[in-house]
Each structure stands twice: as structure tokens, then as C-alpha cells.
C-alpha positions as CSV (number, residue, x, y, z in Angstrom):
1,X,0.0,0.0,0.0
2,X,0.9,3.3,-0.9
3,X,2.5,5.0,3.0
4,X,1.2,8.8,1.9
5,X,-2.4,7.5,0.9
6,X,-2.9,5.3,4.0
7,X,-0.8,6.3,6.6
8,X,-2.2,5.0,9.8
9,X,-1.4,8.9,11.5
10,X,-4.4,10.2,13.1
11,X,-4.3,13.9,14.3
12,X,-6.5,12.6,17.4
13,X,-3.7,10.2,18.3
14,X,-1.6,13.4,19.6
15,X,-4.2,14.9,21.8
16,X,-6.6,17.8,21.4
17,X,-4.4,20.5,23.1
18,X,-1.6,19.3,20.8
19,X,-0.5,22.4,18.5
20,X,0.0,22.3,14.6
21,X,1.5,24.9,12.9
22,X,4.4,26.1,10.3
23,X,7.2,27.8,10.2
24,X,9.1,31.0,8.8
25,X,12.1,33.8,8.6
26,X,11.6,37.3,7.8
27,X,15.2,37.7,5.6
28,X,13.8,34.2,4.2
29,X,10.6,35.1,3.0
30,X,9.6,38.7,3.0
31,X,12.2,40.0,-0.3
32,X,11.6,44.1,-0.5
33,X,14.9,44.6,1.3
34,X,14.7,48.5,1.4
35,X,11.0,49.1,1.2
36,X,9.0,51.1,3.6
37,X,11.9,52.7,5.3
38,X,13.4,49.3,6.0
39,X,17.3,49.1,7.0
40,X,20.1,47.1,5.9
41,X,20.8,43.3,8.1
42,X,23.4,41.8,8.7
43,X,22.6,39.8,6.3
44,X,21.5,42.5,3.5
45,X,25.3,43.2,3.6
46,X,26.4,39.3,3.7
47,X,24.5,38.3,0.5
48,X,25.9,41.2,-1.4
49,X,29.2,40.2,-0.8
50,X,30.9,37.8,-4.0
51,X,31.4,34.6,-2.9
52,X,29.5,34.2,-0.1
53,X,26.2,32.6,-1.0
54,X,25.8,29.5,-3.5
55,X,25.4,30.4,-7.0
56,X,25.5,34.0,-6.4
57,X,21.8,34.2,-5.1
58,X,20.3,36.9,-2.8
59,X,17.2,37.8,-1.2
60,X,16.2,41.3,-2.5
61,X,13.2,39.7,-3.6
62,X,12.6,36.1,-1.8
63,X,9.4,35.1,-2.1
64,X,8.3,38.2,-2.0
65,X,5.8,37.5,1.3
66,X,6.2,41.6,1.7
67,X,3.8,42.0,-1.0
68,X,1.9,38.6,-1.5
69,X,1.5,37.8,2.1
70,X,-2.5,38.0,1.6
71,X,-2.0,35.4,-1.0
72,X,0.2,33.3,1.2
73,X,-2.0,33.2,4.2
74,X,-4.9,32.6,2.4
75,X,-3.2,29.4,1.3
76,X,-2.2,28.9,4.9
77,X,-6.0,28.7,5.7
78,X,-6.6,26.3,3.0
79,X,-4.2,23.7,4.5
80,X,-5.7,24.1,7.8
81,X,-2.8,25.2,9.4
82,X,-3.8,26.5,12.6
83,X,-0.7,28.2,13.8
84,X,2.1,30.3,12.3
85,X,4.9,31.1,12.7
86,X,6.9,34.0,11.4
87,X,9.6,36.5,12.7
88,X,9.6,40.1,12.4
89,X,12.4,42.1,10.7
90,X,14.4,44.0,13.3
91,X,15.5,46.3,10.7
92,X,11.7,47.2,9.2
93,X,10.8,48.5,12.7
94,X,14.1,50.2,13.4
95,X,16.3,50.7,10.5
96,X,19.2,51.4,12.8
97,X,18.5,49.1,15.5
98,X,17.8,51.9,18.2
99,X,15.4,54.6,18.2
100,X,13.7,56.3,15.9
101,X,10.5,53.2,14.8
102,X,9.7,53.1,11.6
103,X,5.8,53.3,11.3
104,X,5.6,51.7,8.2
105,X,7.3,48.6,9.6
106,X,4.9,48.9,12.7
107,X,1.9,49.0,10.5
108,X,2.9,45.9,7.9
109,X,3.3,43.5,10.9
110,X,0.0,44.9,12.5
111,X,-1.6,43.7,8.7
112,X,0.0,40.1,9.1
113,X,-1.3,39.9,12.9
114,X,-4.9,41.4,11.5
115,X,-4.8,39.0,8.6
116,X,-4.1,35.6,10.3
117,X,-6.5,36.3,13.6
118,X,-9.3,37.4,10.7
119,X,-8.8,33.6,9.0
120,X,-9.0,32.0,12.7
121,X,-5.1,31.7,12.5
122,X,-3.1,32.2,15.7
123,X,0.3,34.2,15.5
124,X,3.3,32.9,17.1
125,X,6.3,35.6,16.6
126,X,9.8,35.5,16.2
127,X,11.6,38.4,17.9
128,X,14.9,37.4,16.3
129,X,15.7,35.3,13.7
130,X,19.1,36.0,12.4
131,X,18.5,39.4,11.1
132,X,21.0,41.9,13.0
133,X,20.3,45.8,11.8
134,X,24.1,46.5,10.0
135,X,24.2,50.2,12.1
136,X,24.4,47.4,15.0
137,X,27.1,45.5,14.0
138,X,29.2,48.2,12.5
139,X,29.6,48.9,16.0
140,X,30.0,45.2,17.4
141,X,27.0,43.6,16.9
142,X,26.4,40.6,19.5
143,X,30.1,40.9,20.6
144,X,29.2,44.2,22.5
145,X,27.8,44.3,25.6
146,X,25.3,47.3,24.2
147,X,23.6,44.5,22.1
148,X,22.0,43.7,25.1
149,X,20.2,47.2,25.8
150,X,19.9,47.4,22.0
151,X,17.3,44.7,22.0
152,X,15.8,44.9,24.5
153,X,14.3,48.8,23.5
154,X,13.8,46.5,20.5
155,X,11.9,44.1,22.0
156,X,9.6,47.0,23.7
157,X,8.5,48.4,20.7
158,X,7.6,45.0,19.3
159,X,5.3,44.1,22.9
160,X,3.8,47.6,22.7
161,X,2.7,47.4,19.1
162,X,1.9,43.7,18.8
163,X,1.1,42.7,22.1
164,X,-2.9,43.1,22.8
165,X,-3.1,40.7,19.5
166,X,-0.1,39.0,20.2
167,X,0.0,35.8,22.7
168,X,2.8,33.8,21.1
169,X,6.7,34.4,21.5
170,X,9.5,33.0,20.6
171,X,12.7,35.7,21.8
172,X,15.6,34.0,19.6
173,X,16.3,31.4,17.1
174,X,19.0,29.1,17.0
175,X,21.5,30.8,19.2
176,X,24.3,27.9,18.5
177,X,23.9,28.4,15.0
178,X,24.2,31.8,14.4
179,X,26.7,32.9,16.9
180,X,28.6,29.7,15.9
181,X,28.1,30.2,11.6
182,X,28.3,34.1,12.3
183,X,31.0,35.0,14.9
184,X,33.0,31.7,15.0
185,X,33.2,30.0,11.1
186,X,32.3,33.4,9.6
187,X,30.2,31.1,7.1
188,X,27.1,32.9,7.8
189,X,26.2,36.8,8.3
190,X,28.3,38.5,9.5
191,X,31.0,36.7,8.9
192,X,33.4,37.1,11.7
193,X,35.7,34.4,12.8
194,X,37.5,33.4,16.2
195,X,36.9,32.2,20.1
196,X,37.0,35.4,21.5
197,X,34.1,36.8,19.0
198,X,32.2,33.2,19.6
199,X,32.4,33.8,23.4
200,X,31.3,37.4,23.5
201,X,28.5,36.8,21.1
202,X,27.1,33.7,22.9
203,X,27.3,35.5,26.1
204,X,25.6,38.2,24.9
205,X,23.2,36.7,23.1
206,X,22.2,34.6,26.7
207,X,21.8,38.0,28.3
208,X,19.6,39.4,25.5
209,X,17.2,35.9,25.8
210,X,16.2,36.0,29.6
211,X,16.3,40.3,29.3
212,X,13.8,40.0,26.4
213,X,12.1,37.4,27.7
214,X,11.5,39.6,31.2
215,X,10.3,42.5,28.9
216,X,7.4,40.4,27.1
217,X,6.4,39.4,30.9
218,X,6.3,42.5,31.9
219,X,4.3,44.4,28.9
220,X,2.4,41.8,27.5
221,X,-0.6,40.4,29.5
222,X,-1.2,36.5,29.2
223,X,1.9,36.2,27.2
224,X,3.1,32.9,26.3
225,X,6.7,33.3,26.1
226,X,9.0,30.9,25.1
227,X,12.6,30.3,22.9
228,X,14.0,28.3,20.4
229,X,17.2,26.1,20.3
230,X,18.3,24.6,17.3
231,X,19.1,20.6,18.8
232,X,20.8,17.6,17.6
233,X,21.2,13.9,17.9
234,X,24.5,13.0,18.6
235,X,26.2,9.2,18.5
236,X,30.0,8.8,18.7
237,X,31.6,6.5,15.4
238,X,32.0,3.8,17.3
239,X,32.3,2.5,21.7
240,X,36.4,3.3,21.8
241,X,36.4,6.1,25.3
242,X,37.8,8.6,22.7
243,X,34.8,8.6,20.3
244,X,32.6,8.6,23.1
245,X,34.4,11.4,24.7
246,X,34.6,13.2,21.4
247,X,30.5,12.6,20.7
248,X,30.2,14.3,24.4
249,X,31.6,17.4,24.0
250,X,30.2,17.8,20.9
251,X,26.7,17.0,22.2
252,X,27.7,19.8,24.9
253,X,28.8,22.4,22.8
254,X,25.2,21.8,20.3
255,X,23.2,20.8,23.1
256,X,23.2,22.5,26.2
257,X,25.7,25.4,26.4
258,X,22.4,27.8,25.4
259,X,20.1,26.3,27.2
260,X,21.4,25.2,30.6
261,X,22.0,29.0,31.7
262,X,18.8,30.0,30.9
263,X,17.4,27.2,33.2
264,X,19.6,28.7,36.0
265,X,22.3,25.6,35.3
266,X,25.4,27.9,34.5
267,X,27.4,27.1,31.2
268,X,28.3,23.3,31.0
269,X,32.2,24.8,31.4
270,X,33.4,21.2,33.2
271,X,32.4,18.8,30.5
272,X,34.0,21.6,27.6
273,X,37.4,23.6,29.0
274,X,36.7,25.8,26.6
275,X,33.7,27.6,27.9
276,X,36.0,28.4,30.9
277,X,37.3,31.4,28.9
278,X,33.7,33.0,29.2
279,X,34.6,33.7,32.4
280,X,36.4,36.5,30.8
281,X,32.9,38.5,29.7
282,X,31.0,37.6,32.7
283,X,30.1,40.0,35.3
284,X,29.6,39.8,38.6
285,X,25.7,40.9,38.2
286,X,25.1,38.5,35.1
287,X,24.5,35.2,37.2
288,X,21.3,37.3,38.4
289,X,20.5,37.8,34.4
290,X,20.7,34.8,33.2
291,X,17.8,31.9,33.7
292,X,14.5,32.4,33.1
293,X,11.1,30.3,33.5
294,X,10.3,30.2,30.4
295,X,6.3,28.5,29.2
296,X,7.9,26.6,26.3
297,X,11.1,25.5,24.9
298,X,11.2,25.1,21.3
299,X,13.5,22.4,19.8
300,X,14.3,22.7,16.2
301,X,15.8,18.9,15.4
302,X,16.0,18.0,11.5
303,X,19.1,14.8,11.8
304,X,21.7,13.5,13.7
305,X,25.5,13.8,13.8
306,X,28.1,10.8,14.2
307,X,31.3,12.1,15.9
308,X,34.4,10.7,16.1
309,X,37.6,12.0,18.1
310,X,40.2,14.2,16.0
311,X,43.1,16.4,17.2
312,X,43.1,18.3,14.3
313,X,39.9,20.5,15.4
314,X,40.9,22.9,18.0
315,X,38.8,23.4,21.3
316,X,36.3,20.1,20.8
317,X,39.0,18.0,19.1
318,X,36.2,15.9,17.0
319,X,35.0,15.8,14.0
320,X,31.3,15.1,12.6
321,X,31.7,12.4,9.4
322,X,29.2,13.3,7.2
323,X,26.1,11.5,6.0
324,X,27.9,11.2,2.3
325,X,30.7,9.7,4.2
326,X,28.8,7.1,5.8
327,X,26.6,5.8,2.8
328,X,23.4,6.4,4.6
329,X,19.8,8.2,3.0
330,X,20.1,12.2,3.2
331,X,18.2,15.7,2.1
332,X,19.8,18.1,-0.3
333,X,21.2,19.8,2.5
334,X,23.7,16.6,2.6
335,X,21.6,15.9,6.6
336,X,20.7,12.2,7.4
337,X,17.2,11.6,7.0
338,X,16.7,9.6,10.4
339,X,13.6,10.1,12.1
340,X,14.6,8.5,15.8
341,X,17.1,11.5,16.3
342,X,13.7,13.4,16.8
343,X,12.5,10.8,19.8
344,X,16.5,10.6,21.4
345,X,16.2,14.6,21.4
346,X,12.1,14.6,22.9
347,X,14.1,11.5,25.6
348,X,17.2,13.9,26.3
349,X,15.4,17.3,26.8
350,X,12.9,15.8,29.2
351,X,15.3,15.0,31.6
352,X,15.7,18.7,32.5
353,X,12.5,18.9,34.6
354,X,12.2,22.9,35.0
355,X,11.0,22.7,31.0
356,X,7.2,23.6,31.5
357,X,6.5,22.6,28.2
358,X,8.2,21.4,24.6
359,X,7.2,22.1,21.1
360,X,8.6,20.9,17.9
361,X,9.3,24.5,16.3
362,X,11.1,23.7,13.2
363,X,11.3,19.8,11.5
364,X,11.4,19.5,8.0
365,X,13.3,18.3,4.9
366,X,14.8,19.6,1.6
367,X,14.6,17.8,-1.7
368,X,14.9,18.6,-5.2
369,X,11.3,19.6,-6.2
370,X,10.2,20.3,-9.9
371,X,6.6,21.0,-11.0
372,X,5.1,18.2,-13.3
373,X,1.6,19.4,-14.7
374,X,1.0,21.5,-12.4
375,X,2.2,19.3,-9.2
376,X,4.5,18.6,-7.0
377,X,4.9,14.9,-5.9
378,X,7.4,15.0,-3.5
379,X,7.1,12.0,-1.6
380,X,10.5,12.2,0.2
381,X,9.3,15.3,2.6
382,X,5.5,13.6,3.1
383,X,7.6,10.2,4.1
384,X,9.9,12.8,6.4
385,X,7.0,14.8,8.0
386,X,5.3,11.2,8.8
387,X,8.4,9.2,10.1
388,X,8.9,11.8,12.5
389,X,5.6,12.4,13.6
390,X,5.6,8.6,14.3
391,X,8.7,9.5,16.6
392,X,6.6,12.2,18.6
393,X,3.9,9.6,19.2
394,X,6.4,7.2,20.4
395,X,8.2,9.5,22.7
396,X,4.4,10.9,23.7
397,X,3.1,7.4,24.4
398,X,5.9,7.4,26.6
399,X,5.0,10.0,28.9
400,X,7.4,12.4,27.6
401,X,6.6,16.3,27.4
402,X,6.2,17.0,23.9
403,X,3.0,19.4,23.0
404,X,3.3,20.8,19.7
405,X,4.9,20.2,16.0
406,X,5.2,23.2,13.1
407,X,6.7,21.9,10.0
408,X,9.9,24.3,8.5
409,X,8.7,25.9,6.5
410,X,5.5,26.7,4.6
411,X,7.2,28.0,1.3
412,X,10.1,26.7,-0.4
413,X,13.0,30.4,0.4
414,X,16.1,31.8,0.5
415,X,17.9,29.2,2.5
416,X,20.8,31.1,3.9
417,X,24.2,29.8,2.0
418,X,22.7,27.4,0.5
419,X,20.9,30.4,-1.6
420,X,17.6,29.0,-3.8
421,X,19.1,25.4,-3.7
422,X,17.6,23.8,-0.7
423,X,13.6,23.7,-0.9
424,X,12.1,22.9,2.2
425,X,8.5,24.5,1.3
426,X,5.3,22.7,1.7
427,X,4.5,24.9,-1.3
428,X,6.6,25.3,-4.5
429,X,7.8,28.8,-5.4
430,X,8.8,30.0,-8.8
431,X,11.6,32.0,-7.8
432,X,11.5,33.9,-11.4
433,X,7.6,34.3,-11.3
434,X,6.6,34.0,-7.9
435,X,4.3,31.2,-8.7
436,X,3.0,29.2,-5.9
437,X,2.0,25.4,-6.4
438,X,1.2,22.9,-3.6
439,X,3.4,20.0,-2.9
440,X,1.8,17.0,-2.4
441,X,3.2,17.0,1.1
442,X,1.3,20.5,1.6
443,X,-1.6,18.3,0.2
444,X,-1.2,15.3,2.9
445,X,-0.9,17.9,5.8
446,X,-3.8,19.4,4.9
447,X,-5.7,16.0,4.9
448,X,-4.4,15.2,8.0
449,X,-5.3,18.6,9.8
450,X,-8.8,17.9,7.8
């Protein structure tokens, strides 16, 4: 029997408080890059630069969501996609990162928040999603203490506007990655490099979490508040103490160096010597700033990684060996599809008990998608989407605390360095004509929200 046609996966199975819901990026999806008043990113200035994005590709126009985001949440509503999630551009409400607001920035997110409640569609906002105003980081960026005061007038402006509609937040995305990409490999915006940046920045970026996170609590009646953290499976190569030891500081470094402060743990500085030098940037009045009880967690879990020891890679001396390497099933983003990861990551998060709540934030797949007469049959990401739903019903049978899934992302977008390549859209874009078709896994989420 064809899986996508009779999958035994029954929405009921997960529970009627269980959440459903999609997700998006602001840089990824919205295009009109100095419309309205908006200011230059972070990564405005990264994509510009030669070199630094695959084939060349930018993200002046995107999908365009600036201007068609009627269109798009109206196909939102036909899928029956009850929650969304999107993240609002830093720079569109203050081109220069501090005072003065933009109005025109104010008033296009106040449409999106209008548009979705009018279709019966909850908002759930991203305060930061990678998007650093360029006036910021011409003067430091996360690696300045400022950056902390920066956003959290930031974040004030966005809870005065948006916050009588708004219920839903999510402060950051993805610290690990971004600080890590952005400060450390200088592979992503804005391409610094080096420990001491890496260290500064993540420290910063923890301080700016738990101080936005006290702002929403503070301005926004009823809030729901909550964070996201990028999270991966991690197995050492094989049982010799090395690997082993190797796969552990690696899982500590992914893992739980952004997330075990904020739950009033500390930085994990014993099991990764390393962290010890953040003792440098730490003040004496930062252990008060730096946990906070947050409603959710979001975990953001697409693969697992297979580590193996190697002296050659300063500071976690390991090495990840890639899926390629190992011969096994993968999406165009060269990740291992395996669907358990998703479970082992529900099983390890859980054991920190002051989590209130967990919610799958971002899951999903990219493959190489074409339009055949006038569809998308992409059986891969519908196979993906189920497999790991699968692994949220084991881990809820279970007893674990898992309460929500939103599938990454909604439209195929500008995938950061991996420019146009990587489509993880439950809905096919047209990058030249901003045609929008429906995959066939948009198709089978829609049936099984039905």
C-alpha cells in the first residue's frame, strides 16, 4: 500500500491540546529589502558580498511575502494550518537598531497579525531570527555588551505594538547556530571568525534571551513566552572512550551550552574547557541575568550527527563524518534523513525537569522539487513529515513532554548559504515568477489537519 495515501497517522492520536503549525524567517521570506523605510541586516550586507552565497543568489526579492502575504495566508487557511509562525524584521521596525520606529514597519506586521487572527489563524512571533540591523554590527553587533540594551528597546517596541493581539513568542532562534556560523566560522552573516568573538557573542546573546524574555512578561498580559534552540542527535563513530568522549563534547557544545544557563544551570564549562574562557565577559551581576522560567522550549531537530575524536579541530577535538561519508539516506542539505534523532532529542530534553513545556518548532526536509503538470509529488518530505511524527507519538506514548509540532517551513526560500538550492516548502515557489504550487506534502498535511 501506498504510505502517503494510507498512513495510519491520526491527528487525534496526539491529543486535542496538541499544536500544529508552520514555520518561517523574515530575511527568508519577506524580499523588498529597502521598502518602507526598512534598513540594511546583517545579512542584507552578507548576500551582497561575491562569494559568499551559493550560486551568487540573494534575497532582494525572496518570495516576495512583503507583497503577496495575503495570497500566502490565504493558502495557509486552505491547508488548515492552525498556527504560524513567522519573525519580524528587526531592521523594518528600526532601521538602525535603536530609536527612531519606523511606522511603516509597525503597521505591515499589525496587517500580518490582523490577517491571520481574521482567518481564525493564531500568531506565534519571532523576535529574532538571524537578522541583526548592520548600524548594530558596524559597531559590534552581539560581541558588545550594548547589544544587550539594544534589544531589549527592540523588543519593547515590538510588545507595545503587537502585544494586545499578540500571545505567542519565541525571543531567539538558534543561538548555536548563528553565533557559531556568524562569529565563530564566519560562514554565515556576518561573517566574523575566532573564540574570543564566539564567546562574546554567545554571552551576549544569553543575556539578551532572559532580558527580552523579562520585557514580554512585563508588557504583555497573558503572554506565552518561550525560545528556540536549534538541537541535535549526537552518536560517537564507534564504543572506543575517545569517540565517546569526542561525541560528548560535541553534544555539549550543540546541546546545552544555550540552554542550561537560561534554566539557572550555569554554562556546561566542566564537560567543555573551553567555555571556561567565558569567564572573561562575565560580570559579577550576570548570574542574576541569566535563567528564566520560560512556558515553552522550542527544539528545532532536523538529523543526527556521528562524531568521532580528531586532534586536528581545536577546542572540541572531534569531528562530525558526514552522512555522504557514511553511505546512509540524506536531504539536499547533505543531513541524514533519520527520524529517531527526533525521539532521542524529545528523551534527552525531558530530563531537565524545570521545562514547563516542549514544542517541535522547526522539523522538515529539503529535496529537489520540480513541477510536473501543475504538481509537486514529493514523496520524500511527506515520508519525512510522517516518520517523524511517528517519533513524537512514540516518545508521547511514553510519557514524555512534547506538546506541539510546526513543520519548516510553509514555502520553499532563500535558505541562507545554500541560496535557492535547498527547498524545504510545503508549497513550491517559482523563484523567477513567484508562482505558488502545492506540494503533495502540503496536500497530505492538509488532509491530516482535515
Amino acid at each position: 500500500m501506498n504510505k502517503v495515501e494510507n498512513s495510519f497517522l491520526h491527528k487525534n492520536q496526539f491529543g486535542e491540546d496538541f499544536l500544529w503549525g508552520v514555520s518561517t524567517a523574515a530575511f527568508q521570506i519577506e524580499g523588498a529589502h529597502d521598502a518602507d523605510g526598512k534598513g540594511s541586516s546583517i545579512w542584507d550586507v552578507f548576500t551582497s558580498q561575491k562569494g559568499k552565497i551559493k550560486n551568487g543568489h540573494h534575497a532582494v526579492t525572496a518570495c516576495d511575502f512583503y507583497n503577496s502575504y495575503q495570497n500566502d495566508i490565504s493558502l495557509i487557511s486552505e491547508l488548515n494550518i492552525p498556527n504560524f509562525r513567522f519573525s519580524i524584521s528587526w531592521t523594518r521596525i528600526m532601521p538602525t537598531g535603536i530609536h527612531p520606529i519606523n511606522q511603516a514597519g509597525i503597521d505591515y506586521y499589525n496587517k500580518i497579525i490582523d490577517s491571520l487572527l481574521e482567518r481564525g489563524i493564531e500568531p506565534w512571533v519571532t523576535l529574532y531570527h538571524w537578522d541583526l540591523p548592520h548600524a548594530l554590527e558596524v559597531n559590534g553587533g552581539w560581541t558588545n555588551r550594548e547589544s544587550v540594551k539594544w534589544f531589549s528597546e527592540y523588543v519593547a517596541v515590538c510588545a507595545q505594538h503587537f502585544g494586545d493581539r499578540v500571545k505567542n513568542w519565541m525571543v531567539i532562534n538558534e543561538p548555536s547556530v548563528f553565533t557559531g556560523a556568524g562569529y565563530f566560522l564566519g560562514i554565515h552573516a556576518p561573517g566574523k571568525k575566532g573564540i574570543t568573538n564566539y564567546l562574546k557573542a554567545m554571552h551576549h546573546v544569553t543575556l539578551a534571551t532572559v532580558a527580552g524574555a523579562k520585557i514580554l512578561r512585563e508588557k504583555v498580559a497573558d503572554a506565552n513566552i518561550g525560545t528556540t534552540f536549534s538541537c541535535t542527535h549526537i552518536e560517537p563513530f564507534s564504543q572506543n572512550i575517545k569517540d565517546v568522549e569526542a561525541a560528548k563534547r560535541v553534544d555539549t557544545l550543540l546541546n546545552r551550552t544555550f540552554i542550561e544557563p537560561i534554566l539557572g544551570l550555569g554554562y556546561p564549562q566542566e564537560d567543555l574547557a573551553v567555555l571556561k574562557k567565558l569567564n572573561n565577559y562575565i560580570l559579577e551581576d550576570d548570574l542574576n541575568n541569566l535563567a528564566f522560567d520560560f512556558d515553552f522550549i522550542g527544539l528545532q531537530c532536523y538529523t543526527r550527527e556521528v562524531v568521532k575524536a580528531s586532534l586536528l579541530t581545536p577546542y572540541i577535538g572531534a569531528e562530525l563524518i558526514s552522512a555522504e561519508k557514511r553511505n546512509v539516506i540524506s536531504t539536499e542539505m547533505g543531513w541524514e534523513v533519520y527520524p529517531p534523532a527526533l525521539y532521542h532529542v524529545l528523551k534527552r530534553f525531558n530530563d531537565y525537569k524545570t521545562i514547563r513545556k516542549i514544542i517541535i518548532t522547526e522539523n522538515g526536509a529539503a529535496f529537489p522539487d520540480t513541477v510536473s503538470n501543475g504538481k509537486v509529488y514529493d514523496i520524500k518530505r511527506t515520508h519525512f513529515i510522517q516518520d517523524h511524527l511517528e517519533q513524537i507519538l512514540r516518545a508521547k506514548e511514553e510519557g514524555l513532554n512534547v506538546d506541539g509540532y510546526f513543520v519548516w517551513s510553509l514555502t520553499d526560500n532563500f535558505e541562507w548559504a545554500e541560496g535557492y538550492n535547498a527547498r524545504f516548502g510545503l508549497i513550491h515557489v517559482d523563484f523567477d515568477t513567484q508562482k505558488r504550487t502545492i506540494k503533495n506534502s502540503g496536500l497530505w498535511f492538509r488532509d491530516f489537519l482535515s
